[in-house]
N, C-alpha and C positions, 0 to 999 in steps of 0.2 A: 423292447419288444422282440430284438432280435434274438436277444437271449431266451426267448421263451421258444424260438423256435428251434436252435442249435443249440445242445448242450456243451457247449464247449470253453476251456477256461481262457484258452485264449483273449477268448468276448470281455472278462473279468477288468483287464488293465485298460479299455479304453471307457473315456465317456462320451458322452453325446456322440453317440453311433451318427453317425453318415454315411451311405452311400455312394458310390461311383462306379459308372458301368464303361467309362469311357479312361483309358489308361493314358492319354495324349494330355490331357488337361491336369490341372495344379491339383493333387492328391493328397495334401498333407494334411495327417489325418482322419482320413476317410479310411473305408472297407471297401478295399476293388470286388466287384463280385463279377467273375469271369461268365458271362452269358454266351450260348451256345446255341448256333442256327444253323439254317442249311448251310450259308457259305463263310462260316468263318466259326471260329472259334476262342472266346476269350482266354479261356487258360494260355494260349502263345503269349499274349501282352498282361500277362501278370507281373514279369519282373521289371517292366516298364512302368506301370503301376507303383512299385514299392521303391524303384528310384525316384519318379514323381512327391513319394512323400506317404505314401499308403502305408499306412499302421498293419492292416494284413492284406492277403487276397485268401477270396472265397471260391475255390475252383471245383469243377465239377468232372470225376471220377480221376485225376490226375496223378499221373507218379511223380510228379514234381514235391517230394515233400522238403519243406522246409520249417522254423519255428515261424515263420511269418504268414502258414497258408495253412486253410483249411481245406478238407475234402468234404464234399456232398455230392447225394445220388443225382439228384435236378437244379442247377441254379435259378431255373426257368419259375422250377418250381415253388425252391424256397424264395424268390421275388415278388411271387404273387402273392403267396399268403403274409410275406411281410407286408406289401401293400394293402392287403386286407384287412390285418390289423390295424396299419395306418390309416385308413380309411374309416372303420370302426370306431377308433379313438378321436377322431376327427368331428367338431362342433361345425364346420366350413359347412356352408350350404355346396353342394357340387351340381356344375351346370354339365352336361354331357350331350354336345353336340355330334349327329350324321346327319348322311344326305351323300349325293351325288356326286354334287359341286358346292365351293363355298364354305366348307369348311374348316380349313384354316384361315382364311381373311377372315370369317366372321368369328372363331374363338380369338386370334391377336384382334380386332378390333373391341371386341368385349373384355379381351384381359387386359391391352395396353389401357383404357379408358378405365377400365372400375379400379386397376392399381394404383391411380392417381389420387384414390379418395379411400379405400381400403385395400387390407391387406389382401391379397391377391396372388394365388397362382396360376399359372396355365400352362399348359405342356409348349416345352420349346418345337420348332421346326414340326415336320407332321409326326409328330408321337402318337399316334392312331392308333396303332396295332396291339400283339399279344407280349412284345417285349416293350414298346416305346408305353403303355398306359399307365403300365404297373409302376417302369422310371418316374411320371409324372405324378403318380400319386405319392409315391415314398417323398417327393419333396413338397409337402405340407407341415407345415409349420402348427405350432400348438395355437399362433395367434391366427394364423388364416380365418378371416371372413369368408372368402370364396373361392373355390377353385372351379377354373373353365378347364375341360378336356374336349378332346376331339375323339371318336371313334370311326374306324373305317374298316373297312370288309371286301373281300372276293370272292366269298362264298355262301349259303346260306350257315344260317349259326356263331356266326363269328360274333356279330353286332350281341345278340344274345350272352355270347361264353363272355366280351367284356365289360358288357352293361350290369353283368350281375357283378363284377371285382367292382365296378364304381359305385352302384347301386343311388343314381340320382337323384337329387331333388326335381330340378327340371332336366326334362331333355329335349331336344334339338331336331326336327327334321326338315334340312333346307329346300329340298326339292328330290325326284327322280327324274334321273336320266340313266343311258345305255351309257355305266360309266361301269367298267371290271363286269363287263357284259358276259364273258367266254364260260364263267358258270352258271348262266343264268338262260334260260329259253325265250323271256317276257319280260317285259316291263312289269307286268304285274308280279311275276317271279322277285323282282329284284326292289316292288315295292314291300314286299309279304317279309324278306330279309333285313329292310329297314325298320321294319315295323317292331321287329321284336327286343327294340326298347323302350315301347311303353309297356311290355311285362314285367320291365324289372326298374320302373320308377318308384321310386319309396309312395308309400300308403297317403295317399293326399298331396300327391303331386300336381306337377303341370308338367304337358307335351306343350310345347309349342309348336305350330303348323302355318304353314304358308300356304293363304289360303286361296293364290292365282294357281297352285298346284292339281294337277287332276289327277292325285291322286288325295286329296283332301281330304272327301269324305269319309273312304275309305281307313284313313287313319285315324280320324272325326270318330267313327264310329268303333273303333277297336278300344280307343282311350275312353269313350263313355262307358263301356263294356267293363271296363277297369279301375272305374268313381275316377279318373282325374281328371282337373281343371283343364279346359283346353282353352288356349290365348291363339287367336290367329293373327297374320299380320299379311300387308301385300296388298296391291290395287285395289282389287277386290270391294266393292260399297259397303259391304257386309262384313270386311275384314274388323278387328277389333282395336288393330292400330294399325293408323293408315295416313298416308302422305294427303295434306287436303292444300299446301302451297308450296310452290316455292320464290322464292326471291334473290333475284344476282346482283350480289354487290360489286366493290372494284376487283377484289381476289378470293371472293369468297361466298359462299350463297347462303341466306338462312333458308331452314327447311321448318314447315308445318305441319306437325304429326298430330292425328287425333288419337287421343285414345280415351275411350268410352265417351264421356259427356266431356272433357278435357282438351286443350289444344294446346301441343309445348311444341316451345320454338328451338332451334339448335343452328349456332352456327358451324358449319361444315369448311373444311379447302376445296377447292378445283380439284383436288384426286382423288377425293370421298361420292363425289356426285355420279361415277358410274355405278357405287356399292348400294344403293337408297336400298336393295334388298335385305344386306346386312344389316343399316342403320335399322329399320324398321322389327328386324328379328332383335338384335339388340334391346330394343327400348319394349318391346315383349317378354324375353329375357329380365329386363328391370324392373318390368311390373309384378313378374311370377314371385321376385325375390323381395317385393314391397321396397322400392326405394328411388321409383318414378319420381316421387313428390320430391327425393333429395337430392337428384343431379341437376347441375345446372345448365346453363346453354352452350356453354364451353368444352361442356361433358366429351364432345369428341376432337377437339381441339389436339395439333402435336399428333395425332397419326399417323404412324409408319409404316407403309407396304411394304411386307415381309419382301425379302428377296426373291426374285423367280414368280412374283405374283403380280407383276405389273410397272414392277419402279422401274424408274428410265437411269441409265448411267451413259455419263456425256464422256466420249475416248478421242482423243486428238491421235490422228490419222494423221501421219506424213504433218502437210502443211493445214489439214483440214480438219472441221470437229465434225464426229458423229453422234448423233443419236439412238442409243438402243433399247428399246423397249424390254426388258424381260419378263416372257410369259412364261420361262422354259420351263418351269416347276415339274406339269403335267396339262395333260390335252384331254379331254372327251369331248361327245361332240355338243354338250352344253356349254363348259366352260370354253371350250374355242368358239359357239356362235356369242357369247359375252365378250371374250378381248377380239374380234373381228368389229362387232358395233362401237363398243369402248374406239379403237384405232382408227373408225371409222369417223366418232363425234369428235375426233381431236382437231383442234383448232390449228390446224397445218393446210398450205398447200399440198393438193393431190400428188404432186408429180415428186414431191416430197418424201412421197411414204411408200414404204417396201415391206413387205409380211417376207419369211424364211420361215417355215411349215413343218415338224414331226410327224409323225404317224401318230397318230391317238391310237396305242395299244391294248390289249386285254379285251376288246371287244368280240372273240369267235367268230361265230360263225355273221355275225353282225357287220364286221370290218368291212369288205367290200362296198355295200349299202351304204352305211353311213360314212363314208369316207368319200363317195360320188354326190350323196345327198350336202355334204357339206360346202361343196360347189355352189350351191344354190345361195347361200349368205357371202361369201367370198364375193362372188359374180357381182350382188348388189352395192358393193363396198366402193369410197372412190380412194384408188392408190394406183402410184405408178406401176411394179411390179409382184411378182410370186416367184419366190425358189422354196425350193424342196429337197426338204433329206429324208429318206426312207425310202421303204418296198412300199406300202397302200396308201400314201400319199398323193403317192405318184396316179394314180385313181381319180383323186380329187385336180389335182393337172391339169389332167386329159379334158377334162369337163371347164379349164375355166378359159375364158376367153381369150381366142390367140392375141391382143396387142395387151395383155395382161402378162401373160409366160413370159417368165423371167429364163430362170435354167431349172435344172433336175443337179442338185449337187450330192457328190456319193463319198467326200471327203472333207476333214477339217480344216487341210490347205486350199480345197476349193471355197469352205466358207468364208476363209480369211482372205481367200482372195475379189470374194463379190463384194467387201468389205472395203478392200484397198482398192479395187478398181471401179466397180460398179456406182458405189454411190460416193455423191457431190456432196461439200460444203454445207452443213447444216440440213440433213437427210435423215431422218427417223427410219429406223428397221425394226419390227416388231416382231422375237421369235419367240416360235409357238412349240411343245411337244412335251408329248410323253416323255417322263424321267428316265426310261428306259431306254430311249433314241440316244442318248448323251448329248441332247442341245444344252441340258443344263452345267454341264461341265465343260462345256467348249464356250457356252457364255462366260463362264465365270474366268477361263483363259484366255479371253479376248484382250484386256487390258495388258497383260504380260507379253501380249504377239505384236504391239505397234509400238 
């Protein structure tokens, strides 16, 4: 396919065309294709690339020529339409999930679970965007059953320009919140942007919708407007799959979902029971795809919390062991009032638990507001202390109860140091922030600094 879109002979001497956008990893055999953004540029790590083992690179307007590289006017470009094509040629029903928050735990918990029983893709880490969707769909297989994607947005139109490259069978919307709020005026603004992937769900489709959302109806009625099947899920009485038990065993809970005249059981771990949102979009998702009837109860069994979305990593301090929460992925102020409750129902001594707090970014003119408003679930939480890294954080601070304030830290040696001094012997720390703060790379450094 790739040859139908570059005429070039080079293309002639390899077979089975592969892909690679990433020049770091095992290349042999593959076509580097040098992709080009605001702050980087692949053409530098081409020859990086073709010592990895890369049969050519595909770069974009470069004077680098050699017999192992091609030139093209857009790499950006020629990746979509070869995704397109792949997509096109593609038998895979595709699931295409947004929303606010929740959606990457809820596509790895739908991709880790259905690749257990078919064949399965889903976009690694958050591949959301205008470069990560198109990576994700060039790796579809001839045999793929399913492929799960994720799509994400900061502006209006975005959800739109990549829901038409996927063009889904179902798709996904988990919830609205003031999450990449700064192009947006309203909630209702930034539901109207989510909305516009049930215009490009294939003909006799399903939205699925969460139906505790208030903006529900509202996308209720957009999908009727457009003949697709709508499956709701979430508290809700009237939801279409809905939590009606639950039960705790010694390490483990079984959960009872209805859906329509039906009641299936699943057993769950202790780390899945703050997600019962996801499970229940999930098993919406398996009804849309007809195959409710074939998973079993184990169906979520072996689930892994992607990194920076909640798993705990235990670091021997000195003579001591710590506990750290990683929330550091990203913050809005949805998904930080969810890991505040989460750290809130953990089964620890209060005096035990410590939050370390980012700014939830991207929000405008919004920030101040809900970053004071966020005090409000904080304040209700039982934990010993709060620190903080950032500027509008520090907002949310000022507002939480003086024998709660921990410190205001404005360094990474300060973090490692409330780390080595501040907490005790078997002490959970739970850190929270936007990707942008770098709590997620100062987590990931943590282990390397004791």
């Amino acid at each position: 396919m790739l040859k139908e879109i570059i005429n070039n002979k080079k293309l002639d001497r390899i077979k089975n065309l592969k892909i690679s956008t990433n020049s770091r990893e095992q290349n042999k055999g593959k076509i580097f294709l040098g992709i080009k953004g605001k702050s980087f540029n692949g053409n530098d790590f081409a020859d990086k690339a073709l010592k990895n083992g890369a049969k050519l690179a595909i770069l974009q307007n470069s004077k680098n020529y050699s017999k192992k590289k091609i030139n093209v006017k857009s790499t950006l470009k020629l990746l979509i339409k070869f995704s397109q094509k792949i997509r096109i040629s593609s038998n895979a029903s595709q699931v295409a999930i947004t929303g606010s928050s929740g959606k990457t735990s809820l596509k790895e918990l739908l991709g880790q679970c259905l690749q257990k029983n078919y064949s399965t893709t889903f976009s690694k880490n958050s591949f959301n965007n205008k470069f990560g969707l198109p990576i994700s769909l060039i790796n579809l297989k001839k045999d793929t059953t399913y492929g799960i994607f994720e799509i994400g947005m900061d502006k209006k139109g975005e959800i739109d320009y990549l829901s038409k490259i996927i063009k889904p069978d179902v798709g996904v919307i988990t919830n609205i919140s003031y999450a990449h709020a700064k192009n947006f005026k309203s909630l209702l603004d930034i539901a109207k942007a989510k909305s516009e992937i049930i215009f490009n769900i294939r003909k006799n489709g399903t939205i699925v919708l969460n139906k505790d959302d208030k903006f529900f109806d509202f996308f209720s009625n957009l999908a009727n407007k457009n003949n697709l099947n709508i499956i709701s899920f979430g508290k809700h009485k009237n939801s279409n799959i809905r939590l009606s038990k639950l039960k705790k065993s010694t390490k483990s809970y079984i959960i009872y979902i209805d859906v329509a005249s039906k009641t299936f059981n699943f057993k769950i771990n202790n780390n899945l029971l703050p997600y019962l949102d996801n499970i229940l979009a999930s098993i919406a998702v398996c009804k849309s795809l007809n195959i409710i009837d074939k998973i079993k109860s184990n169906f979520f069994s072996n689930y892994k919390i992607p990194s920076g979305r909640g798993n705990i990593k235990k670091f021997n301090v000195g003579s001591k062991k710590v506990n750290i929460i990683d929330e550091s992925y990203n913050s809005n102020p949805l998904s930080l009032n969810f890991s505040i409750k989460k750290f809130d129902n953990l089964k620890v001594n209060p005096n035990k638990k410590f939050m370390l707090l980012g700014d939830m970014l991207e929000l405008g003119k919004f920030s101040k507001k809900l970053h004071i408003e966020a005090a409000k679930d904080i304040n209700k939480a039982k934990f010993k202390k709060l620190f903080v890294y950032g500027n509008y954080i520090t907002e949310t601070f000022n507002k939480i109860r003086t024998q709660k304030r921990g410190k205001i830290l404005k360094s990474t040696n300060e973090i490692l140091n409330i780390i080595k001094n501040d907490l005790n012997n078997g002490d959970f720390l739970m850190i929270k922030g936007s990707n942008s703060t770098g709590l997620n790379q100062i987590t990931k450094q943590i282990g390397s600094k004791f």
